[in-house]
Backbone as CSV, one residue per row, in Angstrom:
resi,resn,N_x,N_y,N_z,CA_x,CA_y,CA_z,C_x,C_y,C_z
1,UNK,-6.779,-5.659,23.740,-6.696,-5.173,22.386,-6.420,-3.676,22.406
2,UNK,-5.722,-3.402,21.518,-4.913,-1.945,21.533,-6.414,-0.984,21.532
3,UNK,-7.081,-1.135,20.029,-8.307,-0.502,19.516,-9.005,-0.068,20.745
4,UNK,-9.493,-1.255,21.400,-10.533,-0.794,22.597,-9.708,-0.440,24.078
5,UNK,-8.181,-0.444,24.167,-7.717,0.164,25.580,-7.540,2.073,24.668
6,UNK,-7.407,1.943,23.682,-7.510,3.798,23.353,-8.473,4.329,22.728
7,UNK,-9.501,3.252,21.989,-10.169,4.069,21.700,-11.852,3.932,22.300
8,UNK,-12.126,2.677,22.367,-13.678,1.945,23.004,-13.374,2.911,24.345
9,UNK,-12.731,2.468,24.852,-13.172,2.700,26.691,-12.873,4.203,26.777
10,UNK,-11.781,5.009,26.455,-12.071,6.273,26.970,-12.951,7.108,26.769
11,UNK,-13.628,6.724,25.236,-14.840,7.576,24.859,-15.946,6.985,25.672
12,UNK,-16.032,5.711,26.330,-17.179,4.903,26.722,-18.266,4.368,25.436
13,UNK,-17.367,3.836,24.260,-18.348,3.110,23.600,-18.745,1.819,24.012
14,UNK,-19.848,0.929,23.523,-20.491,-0.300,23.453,-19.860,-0.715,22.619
15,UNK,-19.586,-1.900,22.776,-19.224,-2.972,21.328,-19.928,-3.445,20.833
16,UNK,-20.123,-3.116,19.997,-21.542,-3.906,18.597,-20.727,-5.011,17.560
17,UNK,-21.716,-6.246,17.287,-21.161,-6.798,16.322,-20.839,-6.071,14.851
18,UNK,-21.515,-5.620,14.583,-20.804,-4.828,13.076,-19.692,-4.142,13.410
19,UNK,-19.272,-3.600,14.466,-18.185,-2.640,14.499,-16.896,-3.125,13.449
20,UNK,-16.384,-4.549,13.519,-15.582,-5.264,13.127,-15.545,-4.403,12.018
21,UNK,-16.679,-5.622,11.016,-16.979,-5.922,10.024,-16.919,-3.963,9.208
22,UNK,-16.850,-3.207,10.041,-17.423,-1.553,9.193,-16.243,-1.177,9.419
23,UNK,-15.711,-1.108,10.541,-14.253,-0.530,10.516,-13.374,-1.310,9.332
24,UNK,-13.115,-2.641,9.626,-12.564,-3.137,8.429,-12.373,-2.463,6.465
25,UNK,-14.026,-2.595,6.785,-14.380,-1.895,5.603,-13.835,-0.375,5.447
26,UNK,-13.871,0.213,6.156,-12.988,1.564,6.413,-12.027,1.664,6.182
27,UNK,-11.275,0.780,6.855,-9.699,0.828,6.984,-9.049,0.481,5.844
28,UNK,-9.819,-0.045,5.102,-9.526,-1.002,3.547,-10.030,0.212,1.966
29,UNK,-11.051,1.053,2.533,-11.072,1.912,1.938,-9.895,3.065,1.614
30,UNK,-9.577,3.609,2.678,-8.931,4.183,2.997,-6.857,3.722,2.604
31,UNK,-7.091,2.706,2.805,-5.896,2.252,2.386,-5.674,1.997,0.489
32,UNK,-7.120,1.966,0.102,-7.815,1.899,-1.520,-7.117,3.358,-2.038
33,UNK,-7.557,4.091,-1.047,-7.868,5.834,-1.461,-6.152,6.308,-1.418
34,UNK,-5.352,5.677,-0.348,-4.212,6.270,-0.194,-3.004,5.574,-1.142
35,UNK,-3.528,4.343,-1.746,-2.880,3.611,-2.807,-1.685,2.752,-2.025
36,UNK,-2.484,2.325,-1.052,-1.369,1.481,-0.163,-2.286,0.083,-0.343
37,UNK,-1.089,-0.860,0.054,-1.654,-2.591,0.218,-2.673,-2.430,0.925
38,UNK,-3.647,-3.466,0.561,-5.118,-3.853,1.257,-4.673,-4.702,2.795
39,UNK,-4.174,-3.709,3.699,-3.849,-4.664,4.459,-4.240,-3.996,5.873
40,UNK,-4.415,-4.352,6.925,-5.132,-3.586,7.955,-3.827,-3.097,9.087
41,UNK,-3.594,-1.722,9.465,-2.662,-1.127,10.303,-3.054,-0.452,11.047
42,UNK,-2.232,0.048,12.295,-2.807,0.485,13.211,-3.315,2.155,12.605
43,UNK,-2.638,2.609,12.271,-2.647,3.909,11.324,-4.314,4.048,10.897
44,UNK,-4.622,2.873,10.129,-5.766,2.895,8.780,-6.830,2.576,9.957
45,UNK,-6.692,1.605,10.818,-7.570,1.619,11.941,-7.743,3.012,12.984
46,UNK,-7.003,3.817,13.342,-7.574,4.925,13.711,-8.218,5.932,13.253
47,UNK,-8.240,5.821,11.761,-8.568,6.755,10.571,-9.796,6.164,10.305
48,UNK,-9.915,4.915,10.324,-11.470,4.414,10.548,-12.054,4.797,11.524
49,UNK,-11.293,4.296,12.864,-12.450,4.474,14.142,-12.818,6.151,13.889
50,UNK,-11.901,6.797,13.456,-11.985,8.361,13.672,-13.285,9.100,12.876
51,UNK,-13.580,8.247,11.705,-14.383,8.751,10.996,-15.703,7.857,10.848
52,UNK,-15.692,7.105,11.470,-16.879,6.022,12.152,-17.936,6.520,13.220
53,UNK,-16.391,7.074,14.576,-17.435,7.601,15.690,-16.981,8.778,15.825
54,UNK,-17.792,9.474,14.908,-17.843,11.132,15.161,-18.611,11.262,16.235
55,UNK,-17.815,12.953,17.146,-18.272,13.312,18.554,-19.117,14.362,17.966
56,UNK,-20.328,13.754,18.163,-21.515,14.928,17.749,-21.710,16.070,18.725
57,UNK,-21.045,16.042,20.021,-21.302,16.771,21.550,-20.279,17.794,21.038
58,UNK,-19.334,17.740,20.054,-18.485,19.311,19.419,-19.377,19.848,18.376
59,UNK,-20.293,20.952,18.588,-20.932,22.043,17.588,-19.698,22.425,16.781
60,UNK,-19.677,22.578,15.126,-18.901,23.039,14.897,-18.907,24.703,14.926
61,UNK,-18.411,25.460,14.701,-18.640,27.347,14.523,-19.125,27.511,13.190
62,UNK,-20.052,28.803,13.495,-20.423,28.951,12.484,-19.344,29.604,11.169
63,UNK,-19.364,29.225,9.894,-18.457,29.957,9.024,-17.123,28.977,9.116
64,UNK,-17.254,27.846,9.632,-15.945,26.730,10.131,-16.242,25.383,9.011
């Protein structure tokens, strides 16, 4: 699967059963918000995973 050869394994995530089911929900939001078909793409799926698994190990700067 595309999702987990770029995005699961290089970060070293676990696969959880909800992952599906929340990204989905993401990706469907997001496609709500951008006024595109309810339909799932690779695009709307990285924009999910992206804002799903935030890298808490980047401090942002202060005044940023």
């Amino acid at each position: 699967n595309q999702l987990i050869a770029q995005e699961y394994s290089p970060r070293r995530l676990a696969l959880r059963g909800c992952h599906p089911r929340d990204l989905i929900s993401h990706a469907l939001a997001f496609a709500e918000y951008l006024g595109e078909p309810p339909q799932l793409n690779p695009a709307l799926l990285k924009m999910a995973f992206d804002t799903y698994f935030v890298d808490e190990s980047v401090a942002a700067e202060p005044g940023s």
